[in-house]
C-alpha positions in Angstrom: 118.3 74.8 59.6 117.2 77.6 62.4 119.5 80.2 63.3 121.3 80.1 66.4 120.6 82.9 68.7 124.1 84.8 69.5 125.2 83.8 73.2 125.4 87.7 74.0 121.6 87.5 72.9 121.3 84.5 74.8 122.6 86.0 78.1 120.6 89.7 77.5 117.4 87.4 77.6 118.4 85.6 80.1 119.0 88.4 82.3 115.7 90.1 80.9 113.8 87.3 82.5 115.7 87.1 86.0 115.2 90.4 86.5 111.5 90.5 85.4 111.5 87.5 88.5 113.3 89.6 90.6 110.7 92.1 90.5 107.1 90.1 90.6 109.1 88.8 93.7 109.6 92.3 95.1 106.3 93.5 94.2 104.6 90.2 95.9 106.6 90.8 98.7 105.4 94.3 99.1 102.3 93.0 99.7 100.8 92.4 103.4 98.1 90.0 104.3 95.8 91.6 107.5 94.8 89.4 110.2 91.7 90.6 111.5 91.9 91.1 115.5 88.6 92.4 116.7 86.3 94.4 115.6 84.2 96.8 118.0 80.9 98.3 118.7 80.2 101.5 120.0 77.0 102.0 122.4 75.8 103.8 125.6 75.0 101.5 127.6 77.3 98.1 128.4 74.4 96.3 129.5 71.8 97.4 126.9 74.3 95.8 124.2 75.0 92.7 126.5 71.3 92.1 126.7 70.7 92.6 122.9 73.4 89.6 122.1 72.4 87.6 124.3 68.9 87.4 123.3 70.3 86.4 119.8 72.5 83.5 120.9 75.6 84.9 121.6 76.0 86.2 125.3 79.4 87.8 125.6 81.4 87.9 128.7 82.1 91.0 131.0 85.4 91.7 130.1 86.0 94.8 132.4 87.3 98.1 132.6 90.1 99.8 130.2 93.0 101.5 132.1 91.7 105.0 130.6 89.2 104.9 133.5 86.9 106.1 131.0 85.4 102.9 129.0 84.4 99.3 129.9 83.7 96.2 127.5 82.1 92.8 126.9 83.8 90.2 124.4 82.1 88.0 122.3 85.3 85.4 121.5 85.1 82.8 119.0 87.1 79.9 118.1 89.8 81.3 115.7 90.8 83.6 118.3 88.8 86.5 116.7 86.3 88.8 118.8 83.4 91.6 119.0 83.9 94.1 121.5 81.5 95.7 123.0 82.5 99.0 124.7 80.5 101.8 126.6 81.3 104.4 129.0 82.3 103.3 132.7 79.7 106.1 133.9 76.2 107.2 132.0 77.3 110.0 129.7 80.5 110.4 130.3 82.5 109.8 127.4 85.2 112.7 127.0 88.6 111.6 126.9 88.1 108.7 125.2 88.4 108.4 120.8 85.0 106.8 120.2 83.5 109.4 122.5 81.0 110.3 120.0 80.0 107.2 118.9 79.6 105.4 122.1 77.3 108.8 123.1 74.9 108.7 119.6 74.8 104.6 120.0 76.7 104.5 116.4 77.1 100.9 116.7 79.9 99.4 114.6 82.8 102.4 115.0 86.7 100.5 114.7 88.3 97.6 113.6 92.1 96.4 114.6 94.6 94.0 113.4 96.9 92.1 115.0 100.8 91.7 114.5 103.8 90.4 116.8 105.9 93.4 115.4 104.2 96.5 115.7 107.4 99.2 115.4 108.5 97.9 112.3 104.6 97.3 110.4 104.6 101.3 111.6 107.8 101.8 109.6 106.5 100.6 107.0 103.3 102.4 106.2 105.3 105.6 107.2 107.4 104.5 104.4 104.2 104.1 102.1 103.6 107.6 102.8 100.4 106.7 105.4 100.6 108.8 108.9 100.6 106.6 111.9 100.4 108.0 115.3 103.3 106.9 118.0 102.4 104.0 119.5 100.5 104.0 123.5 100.3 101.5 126.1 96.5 100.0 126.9 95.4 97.6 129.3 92.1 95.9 130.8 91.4 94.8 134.4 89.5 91.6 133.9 86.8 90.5 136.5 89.1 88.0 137.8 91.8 91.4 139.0 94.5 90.0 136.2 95.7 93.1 134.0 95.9 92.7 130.3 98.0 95.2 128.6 99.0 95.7 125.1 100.6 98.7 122.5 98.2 100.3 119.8 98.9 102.5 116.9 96.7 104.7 115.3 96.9 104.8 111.2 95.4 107.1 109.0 93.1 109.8 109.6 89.7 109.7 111.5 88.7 107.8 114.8 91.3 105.0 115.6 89.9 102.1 113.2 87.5 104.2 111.2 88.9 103.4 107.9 92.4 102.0 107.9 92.6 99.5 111.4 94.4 100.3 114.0 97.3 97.5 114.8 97.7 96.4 118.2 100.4 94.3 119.9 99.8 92.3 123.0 102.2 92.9 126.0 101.0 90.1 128.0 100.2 86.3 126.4 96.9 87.1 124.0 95.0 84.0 125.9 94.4 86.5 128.6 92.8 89.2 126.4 90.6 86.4 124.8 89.3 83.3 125.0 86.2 81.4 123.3 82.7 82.5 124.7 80.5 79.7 126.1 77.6 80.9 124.3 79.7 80.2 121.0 81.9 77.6 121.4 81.6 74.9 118.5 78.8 77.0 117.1 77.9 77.6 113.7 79.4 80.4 113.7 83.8 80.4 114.1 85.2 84.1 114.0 85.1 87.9 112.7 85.6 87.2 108.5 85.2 90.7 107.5 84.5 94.2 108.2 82.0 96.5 106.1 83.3 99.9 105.8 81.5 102.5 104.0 83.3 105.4 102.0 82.3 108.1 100.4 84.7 107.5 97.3 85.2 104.2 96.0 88.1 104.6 94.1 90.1 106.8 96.1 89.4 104.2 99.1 90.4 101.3 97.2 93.8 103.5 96.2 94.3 104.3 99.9 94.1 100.5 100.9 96.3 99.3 98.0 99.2 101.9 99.2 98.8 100.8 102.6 99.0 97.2 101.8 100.5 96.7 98.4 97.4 94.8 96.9 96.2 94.1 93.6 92.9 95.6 92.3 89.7 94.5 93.8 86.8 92.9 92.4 83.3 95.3 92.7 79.5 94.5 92.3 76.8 96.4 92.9 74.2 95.5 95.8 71.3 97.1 96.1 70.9 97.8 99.9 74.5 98.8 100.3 76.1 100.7 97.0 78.8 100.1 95.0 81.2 97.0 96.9 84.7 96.4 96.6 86.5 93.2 97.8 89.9 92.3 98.2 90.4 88.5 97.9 91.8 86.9 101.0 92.1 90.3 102.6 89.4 90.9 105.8 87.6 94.3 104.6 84.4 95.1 101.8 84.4 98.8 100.7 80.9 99.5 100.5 80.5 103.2 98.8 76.2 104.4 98.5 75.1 104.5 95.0 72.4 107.3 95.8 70.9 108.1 99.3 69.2 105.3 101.6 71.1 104.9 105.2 74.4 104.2 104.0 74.2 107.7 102.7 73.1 109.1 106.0 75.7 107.6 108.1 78.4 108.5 106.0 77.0 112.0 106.1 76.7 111.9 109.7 79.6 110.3 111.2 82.1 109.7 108.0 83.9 107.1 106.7 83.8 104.1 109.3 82.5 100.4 109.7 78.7 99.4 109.4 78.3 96.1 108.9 80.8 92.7 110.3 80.1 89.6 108.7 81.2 86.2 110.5 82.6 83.0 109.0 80.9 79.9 109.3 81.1 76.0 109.5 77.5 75.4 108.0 75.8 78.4 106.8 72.3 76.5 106.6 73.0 75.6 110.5 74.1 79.3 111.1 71.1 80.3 109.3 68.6 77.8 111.5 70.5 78.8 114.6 70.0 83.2 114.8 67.2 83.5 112.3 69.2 84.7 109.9 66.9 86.9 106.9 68.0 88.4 104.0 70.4 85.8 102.5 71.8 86.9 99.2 75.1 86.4 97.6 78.1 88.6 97.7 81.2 87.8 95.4 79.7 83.9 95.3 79.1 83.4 98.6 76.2 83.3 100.8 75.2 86.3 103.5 72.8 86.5 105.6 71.9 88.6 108.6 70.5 88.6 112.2 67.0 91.0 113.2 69.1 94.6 113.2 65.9 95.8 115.2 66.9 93.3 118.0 70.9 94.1 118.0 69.9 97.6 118.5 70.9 99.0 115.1 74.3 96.5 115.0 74.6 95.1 111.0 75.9 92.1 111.6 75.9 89.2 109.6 77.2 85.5 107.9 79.1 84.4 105.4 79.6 81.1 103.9 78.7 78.5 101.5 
């Protein structure tokens, strides 16, 4: 006959186990899930870029000029509510004032990403808490083309340019319909929203710590491809680390303007359609799925890309 198990044994195990739940809950908790907002592009010239996505099948709209009185934009806004930016000095050359001032003068392309969130004071809070530095929130806004002003709160995190490695979160003030809307040129396309954001590091591992401190997440997964280094992906989450394993351009830009975004890939409905569509080249597989990626001689240097099955 098996011996019982005393009830004071009984009651230590079960409160071993509630406990053990009690803290995979905590830890799960701990753990935020991004929602991409926007990512942006950094160029010279408003109208070069314009002209550059519009001869690839996606014209953006004007979008106007930010309340800085220092930059202007185009958006490129697709059906999950997700958009490029494109954003350039109001006047040739003149740049100062503004935090992307030396990427929109050098045409560094790809230069931030945001993320969105409905409760920006307490998402502050909390990284503070996780030890990562966050500026004090500011007021922006946009006078669109039709006179309505769009205005929203922004804060900075982490060191660098605002969304050079960690994003920058931003809060709308005024209803998010009026700071996008889908484009014409990509309404029902192919081609549905922003699903995730290239950023190359110097470090691999200390980027991957810096994220999972941030954001509470579980290891990544990593493979190796040839044209961009060393990646790391976390599942579900919006952002690739891509860290060069020797020199080649990856290795150039890092050396030249640090530790920011340089490629966006975009989700898709039918990647063989997407494909047909922008004579997309290149296609190989990353972490099982399919990418592929428009001429970067005709987006003037932009990375830019799909991803799909």
């Amino acid at each position: 006959m098996p011996k019982r198990i005393p009830l004071i044994s009984r009651l230590s195990l079960a409160l071993a186990l509630i406990l053990i739940s009690q803290t995979a809950m905590t830890q799960e908790s701990k753990s935020v899930t991004l929602e991409l907002d926007h990512v942006s592009i950094c160029g010279s010239n408003l109208d070069t870029l314009r002209q550059a996505f519009t001869e690839v099948g996606m014209a953006p709209d004007f979008g106007g000029p930010h309340g800085n009185g220092i930059t202007q934009m185009a958006i490129i806004g697709f059906d999950d509510a997700s958009y490029i930016e494109l954003i350039a000095p109001i006047k040739p050359g003149v740049t100062a004032g503004s935090g992307w001032a030396k990427f929109m003068s050098e045409d560094a392309i790809t230069c931030a990403w945001a993320v969105g969130t409905n409760v920006l004071l307490q998402e502050v809070d909390r990284l503070k808490k996780a030890g990562i530095p966050v500026k004090p929130p500011e007021r922006g806004s946009r006078k669109r083309p039709d006179g309505m002003s769009v205005e929203w709160m922004t804060a900075d995190v982490g060191a660098g340019t605002p969304g050079s490695t960690l994003p920058f979160i931003i809060e709308d003030q005024t209803p998010r319909d009026w700071r996008v809307q889908t484009s014409a040129s990509v309404k029902g396309a192919p081609v549905s929203g922003v699903e995730n954001v290239v950023l190359g590091v110097n470090n691999l591992d200390a980027s991957i710590a810096l994220f999972r401190k941030a954001y509470g997440w579980a290891d990544p997964i990593t493979e190796i491809q040839k044209d961009f280094g060393k990646l790391a992906y976390f599942p579900g989450e919006p952002v690739i680390l891509a860290a060069p394993s020797g020199g080649g351009w990856l290795s150039d830009r890092l050396g030249k303007f640090g530790e920011t975004p340089v490629a966006y890939l975009l989700s898709t409905r039918d990647f063989a359609a997407a494909t047909k569509k922008y004579k997309l080249n290149g296609t190989k597989t990353w972490f099982g799925q399919k990418v592929a990626w428009f001429d970067v001689g005709k987006l003037k240097g932009v990375r830019l890309g799909v991803i799909g099955q």
